[in-house]
N, C-alpha and C positions, 0 to 999 in steps of 0.2 A: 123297608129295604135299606140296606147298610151299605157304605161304600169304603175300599180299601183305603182311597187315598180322600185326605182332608180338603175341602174347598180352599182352603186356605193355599195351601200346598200346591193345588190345581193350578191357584192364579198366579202364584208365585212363580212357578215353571213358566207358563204359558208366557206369563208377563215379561220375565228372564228371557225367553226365546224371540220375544217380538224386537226387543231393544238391538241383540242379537244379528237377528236378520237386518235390522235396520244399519246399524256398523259395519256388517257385511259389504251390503248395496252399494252403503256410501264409500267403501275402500273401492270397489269395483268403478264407480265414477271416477275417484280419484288416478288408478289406474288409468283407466282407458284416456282421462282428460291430458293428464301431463308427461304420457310414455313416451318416448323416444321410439325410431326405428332403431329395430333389431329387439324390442321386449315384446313379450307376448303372453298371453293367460299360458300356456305348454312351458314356455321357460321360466315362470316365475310362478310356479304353482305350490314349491315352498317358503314363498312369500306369503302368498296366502293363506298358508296353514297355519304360520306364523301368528300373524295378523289375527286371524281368529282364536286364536290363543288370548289374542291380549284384551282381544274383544271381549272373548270369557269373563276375563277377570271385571270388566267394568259391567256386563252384564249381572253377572255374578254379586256386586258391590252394591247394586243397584236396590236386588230385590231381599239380599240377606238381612236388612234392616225388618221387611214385609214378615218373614218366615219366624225371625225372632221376635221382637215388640209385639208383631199379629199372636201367638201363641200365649200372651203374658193375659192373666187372669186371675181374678181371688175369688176367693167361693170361704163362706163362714160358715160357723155352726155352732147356734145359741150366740151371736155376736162376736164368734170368737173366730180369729182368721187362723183360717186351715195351716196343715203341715205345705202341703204342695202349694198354695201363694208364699207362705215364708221359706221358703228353699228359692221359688220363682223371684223374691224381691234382694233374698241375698246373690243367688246367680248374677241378675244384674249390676247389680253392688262391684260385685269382684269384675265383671266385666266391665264397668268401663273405672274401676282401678287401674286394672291391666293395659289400658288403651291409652290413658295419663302417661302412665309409666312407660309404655313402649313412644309416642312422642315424643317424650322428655330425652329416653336418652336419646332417640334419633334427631332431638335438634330443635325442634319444633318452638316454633313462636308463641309467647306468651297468650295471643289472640286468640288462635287454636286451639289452645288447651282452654281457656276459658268456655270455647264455644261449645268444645266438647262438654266439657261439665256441668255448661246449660243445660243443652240437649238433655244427657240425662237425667237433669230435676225436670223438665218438662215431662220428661218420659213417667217420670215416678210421680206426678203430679196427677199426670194423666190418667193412670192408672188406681189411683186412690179414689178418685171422685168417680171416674164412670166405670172402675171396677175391670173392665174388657177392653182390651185393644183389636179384640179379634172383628175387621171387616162384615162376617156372616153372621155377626152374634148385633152388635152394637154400631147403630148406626151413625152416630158420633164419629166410632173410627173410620167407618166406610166412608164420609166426608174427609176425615182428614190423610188416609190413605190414597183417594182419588187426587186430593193436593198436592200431595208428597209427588205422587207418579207425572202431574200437571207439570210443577214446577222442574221434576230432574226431564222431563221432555224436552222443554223449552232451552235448558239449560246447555243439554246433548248438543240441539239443536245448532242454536247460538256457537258453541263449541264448535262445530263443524265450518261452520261458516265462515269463523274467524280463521280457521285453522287452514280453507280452502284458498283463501285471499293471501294470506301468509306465506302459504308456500308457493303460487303464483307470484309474489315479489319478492322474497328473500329466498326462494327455493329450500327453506325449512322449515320439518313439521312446528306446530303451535307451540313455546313455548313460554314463560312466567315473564319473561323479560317487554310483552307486551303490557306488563302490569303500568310499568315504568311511565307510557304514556295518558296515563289518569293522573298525571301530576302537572299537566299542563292543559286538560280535559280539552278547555275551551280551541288551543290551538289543533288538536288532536283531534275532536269532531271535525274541526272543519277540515283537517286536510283529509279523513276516509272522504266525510262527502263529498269532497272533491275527483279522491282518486279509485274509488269503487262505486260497483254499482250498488251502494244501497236498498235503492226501492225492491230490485230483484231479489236482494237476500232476504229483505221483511217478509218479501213472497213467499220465497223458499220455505224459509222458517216455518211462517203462518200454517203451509200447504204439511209442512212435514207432522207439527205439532196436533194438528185438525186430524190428521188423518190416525197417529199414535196412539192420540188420547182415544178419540173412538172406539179404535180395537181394543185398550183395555179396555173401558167402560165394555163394551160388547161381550169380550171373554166373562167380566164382572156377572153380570147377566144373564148368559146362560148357566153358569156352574152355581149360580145361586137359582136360577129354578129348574135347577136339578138336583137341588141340595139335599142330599141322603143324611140318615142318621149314622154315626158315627161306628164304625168295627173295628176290633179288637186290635185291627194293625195298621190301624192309622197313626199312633204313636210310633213304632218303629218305621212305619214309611216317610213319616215327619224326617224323624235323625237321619234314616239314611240321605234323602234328596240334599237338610243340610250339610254332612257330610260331600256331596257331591260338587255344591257351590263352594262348599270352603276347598276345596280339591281346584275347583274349576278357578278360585280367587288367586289361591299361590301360586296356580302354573306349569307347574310342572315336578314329577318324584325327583326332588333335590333335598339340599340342606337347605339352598336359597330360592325363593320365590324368581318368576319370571320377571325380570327385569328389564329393561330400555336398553340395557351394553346385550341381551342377546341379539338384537337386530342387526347388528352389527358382523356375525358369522359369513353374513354373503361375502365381503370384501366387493360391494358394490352400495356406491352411495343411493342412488334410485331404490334398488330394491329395499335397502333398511327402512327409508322415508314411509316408503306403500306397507311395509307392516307395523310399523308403530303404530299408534290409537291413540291423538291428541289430547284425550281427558290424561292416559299416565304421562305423555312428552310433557305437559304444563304440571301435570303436580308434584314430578321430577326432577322439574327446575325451578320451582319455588322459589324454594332456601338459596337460591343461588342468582336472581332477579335482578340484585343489586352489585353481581360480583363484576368485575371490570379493571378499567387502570385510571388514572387520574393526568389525564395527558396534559394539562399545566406542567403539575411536578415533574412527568416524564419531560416533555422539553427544556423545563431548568437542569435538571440532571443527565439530558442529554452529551455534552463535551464528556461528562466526568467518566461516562457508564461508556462511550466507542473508545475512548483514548485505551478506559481499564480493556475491553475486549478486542484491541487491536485492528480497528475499522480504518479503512485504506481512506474510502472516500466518503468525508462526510458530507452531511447534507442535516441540518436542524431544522430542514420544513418536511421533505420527506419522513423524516427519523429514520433514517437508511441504519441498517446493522449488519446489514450482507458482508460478508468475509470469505470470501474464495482462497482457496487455497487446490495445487498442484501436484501431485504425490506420483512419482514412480513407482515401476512394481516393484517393492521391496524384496520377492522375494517366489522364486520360482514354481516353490511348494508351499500348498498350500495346509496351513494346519489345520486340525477339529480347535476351534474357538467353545472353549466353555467356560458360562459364564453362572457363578455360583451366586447365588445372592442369601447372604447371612441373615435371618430375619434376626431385629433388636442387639443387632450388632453397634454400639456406639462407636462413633471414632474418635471421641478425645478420651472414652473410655482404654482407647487398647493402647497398645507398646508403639504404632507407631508413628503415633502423638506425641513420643516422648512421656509417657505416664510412665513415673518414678516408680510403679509396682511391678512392671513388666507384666501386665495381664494377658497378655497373649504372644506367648516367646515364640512358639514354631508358624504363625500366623504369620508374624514377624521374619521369619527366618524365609518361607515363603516370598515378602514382598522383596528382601532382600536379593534373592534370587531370581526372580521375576522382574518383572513389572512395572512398577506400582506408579497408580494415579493417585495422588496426593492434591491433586485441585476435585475430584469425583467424588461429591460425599452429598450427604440430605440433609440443609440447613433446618431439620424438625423430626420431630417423633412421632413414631408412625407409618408401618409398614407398607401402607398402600403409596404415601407421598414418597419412602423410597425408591417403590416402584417407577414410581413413577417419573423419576431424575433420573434414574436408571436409563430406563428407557428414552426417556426423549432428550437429558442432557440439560434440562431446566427445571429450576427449582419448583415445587409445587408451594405457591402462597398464597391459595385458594381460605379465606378464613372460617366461614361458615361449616365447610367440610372439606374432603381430601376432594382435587381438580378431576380425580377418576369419576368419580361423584357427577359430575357434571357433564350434562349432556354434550351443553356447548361448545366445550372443548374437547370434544370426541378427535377431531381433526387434529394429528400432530406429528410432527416430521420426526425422524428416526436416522440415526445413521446407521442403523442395524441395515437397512435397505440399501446400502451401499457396498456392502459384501456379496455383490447380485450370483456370484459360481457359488454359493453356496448354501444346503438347506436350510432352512430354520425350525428348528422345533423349542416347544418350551413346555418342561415340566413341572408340575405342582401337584403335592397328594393331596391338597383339598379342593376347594372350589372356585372358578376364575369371576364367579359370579358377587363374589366376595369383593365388596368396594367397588364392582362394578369393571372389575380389571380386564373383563374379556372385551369390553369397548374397546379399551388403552392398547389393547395387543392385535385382534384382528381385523381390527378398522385399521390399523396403522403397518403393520409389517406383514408385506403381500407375501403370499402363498405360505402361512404360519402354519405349523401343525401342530396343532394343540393336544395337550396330555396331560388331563386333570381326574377327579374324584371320578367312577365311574370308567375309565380308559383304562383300569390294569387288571389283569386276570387275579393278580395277588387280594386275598383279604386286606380289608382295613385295620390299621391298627389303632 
């Protein structure tokens, strides 16, 4: 008897959907533990769609390593290794090339990139000496697949846990910046034990981890004694399911995968928190663990920085910078306010800089006639940190990456919000998902109508 789909494939799904439910569950606790009145499964049901979305992807993340590495195999003939192992050993070659390379440019730490390229000689090591990674084939792997699925359980697990206590005292989701206190460990133990219930999360854990592992092991189990011999479309039922996880990974038919600034669409803090999925909120703020200010030098520099920004009352303990200011209605009517934003527009570049080429005469002839803010400009290069001065009126000197980038400072005041008579709309022909700018814009300036890649009846150009 032959079967359509591969064991391999079987567990893979099954395995994928248990993790799944289980992110589910645990959003659903989440929910229910920390909602306020006035939220309800009925009003926040596109939260949860959400949410599962993101789930996807770590579900997704979880068992694509299963479906690929599980498939890898050499087969000889007369000692000589086939065409299909050498295609199979070059594919992963160029895969985790490609995986180097996409890190690198995204930023990625030395440590990382190492590990990854561990990972891979392991992989290829593994593969030489027991020939088969496949689970149903080689019981080697079956041991080290059960590990694999052991370890990212507990890991979940732990995840959760950290991430539940987290947001119960800072009221946000799990991010990298807890990294920070493994630098003082010993003080840091002791004050969780101090101010969590511990013993109860080992529980949790233990109870959650006991119960995971089993049902793989259990799915493992039956699909292997029901193990059919292989039909003709079990290779295409392979590529499609992966096709389906790298589908379910990205997120969504975009140019940009799903990201952490979509959560942000509700214009409600609560609801974004309930769909995040704390494995992406911490590996999203990574790179950014260490980013902050150095409040010494900020209080010696304090006199220099209120005098420069014209602060009424100071204060060098609070570090007050408040500046209020009065304005009557200038003006009865009210205009269409548009506001154009030049992308790689320099401004010591243009005319009116005083640049002796006059690079931009009728630009110029514009601010003459206008306007012009001549303290408004982006101390860097860099589209999205223009944006993002733009918008909030403060320099972006995030180093690691652009401030959009970061979760943490999703939160940021606007004087756009202060024009309260009138609409807001903001258009872009590509995508807001791009640096992450649709955090910057609909977490920040209430009732936004957003008009990006996908919002216009016109083709692309």
């Amino acid at each position: 008897m032959t079967s359509k789909i591969s064991p391999l494939s079987k567990w893979a799904f099954i395995t994928g959907f248990t993790f799944l439910i289980l992110m589910t569950l645990l959003r659903l606790v989440f929910f229910e533990y920390f909602k306020n009145a006035g939220y309800s499964f009925a009003t926040s049901s596109e939260t949860f769609i959400l949410g599962f979305r993101y789930d996807l992807r770590i579900a997704g993340a979880i068992v694509l390593p299963l479906l690929i590495v599980g498939n890898l195999h050499l087969t000889y003939t007369n000692k000589k290794l086939t065409l299909p192992g050498l295609l199979q050993i070059i594919g992963m070659a160029l895969l985790g090339i490609l995986i180097v390379f996409f890190l690198k440019n995204n930023k990625a730490g030395t440590a990382t990139i190492l590990f990854v390229i561990a990972l891979f000689v392991i992989i290829f090591l593994w593969l030489f000496f027991k020939k088969n990674c496949n689970p149903f084939v080689n019981n080697t792997a079956k041991k080290i697949w059960k590990i694999y699925f052991l370890i990212i359980t507990i890991m979940l697990a732990i995840f959760y846990a950290v991430d539940f206590q987290h947001f119960d005292y800072l009221h946000q989701r799990l991010n990298a910046s807890v990294v920070n206190y493994t630098e003082d460990a010993k003080i840091s133990l002791g004050m969780v034990w101090q101010t969590y219930p511990v013993v109860k999360l080992f529980v949790a854990i233990f109870i959650i981890v006991l119960i995971i592992t089993w049902l793989i092991n259990k799915w493992y189990k039956i699909i292997k004694a029901s193990y059919a011999s292989s039909g003709k479309y079990q290779p295409i039922l392979s590529v499609i399911l992966f096709l389906i996880l790298s589908l379910g990974i990205w997120g969504k038919f975009s140019q940009f995968p799903l990201r952490w600034s979509d959560a942000f669409v509700f214009g409600d803090e609560f609801k974004s928190s309930v769909s995040l999925n704390p494995v992406q909120s911490f590996f999203s703020t990574i790179q950014f663990r260490h980013s902050g200010y150095d409040e010494k030098k900020v209080r010696q520099s304090y006199s220099l920085m209120a005098n420069y920004l014209g602060v009424k009352r100071l204060d060098s303990t609070k570090l007050n910078y408040e500046r209020t200011f009065t304005f009557g209605d200038s003006s009865t009517q009210k205009p269409n306010i548009i506001l154009v934003i030049c992308e790689s527009f320099s401004a010591y570049k243009s005319s009116m800089w005083g640049n002796p080429l006059n690079t931009t005469p009728y630009f110029n002839e514009l601010s003459k006639q206008g306007i012009f803010f001549d303290h408004c400009f982006t101390p860097a290069y860099g589209t999205a940190r223009g944006v993002w001065a733009t918008i909030t009126g403060i320099p972006d000197i995030e180093s690691s990456n652009t401030a959009s980038r970061n979760p943490a400072a999703v939160d940021q005041h606007t004087i756009i919000n202060d024009l309260t008579s009138y609409q807001k709309f903001y258009f872009l022909g590509g995508s807001t998902s791009w640096a992450n700018i649709r955090g910057l814009l609909t977490n920040n300036i209430k009732d936004l109508k957003l008009y990006e890649e996908g919002s216009y009846k016109a083709k692309a150009i």
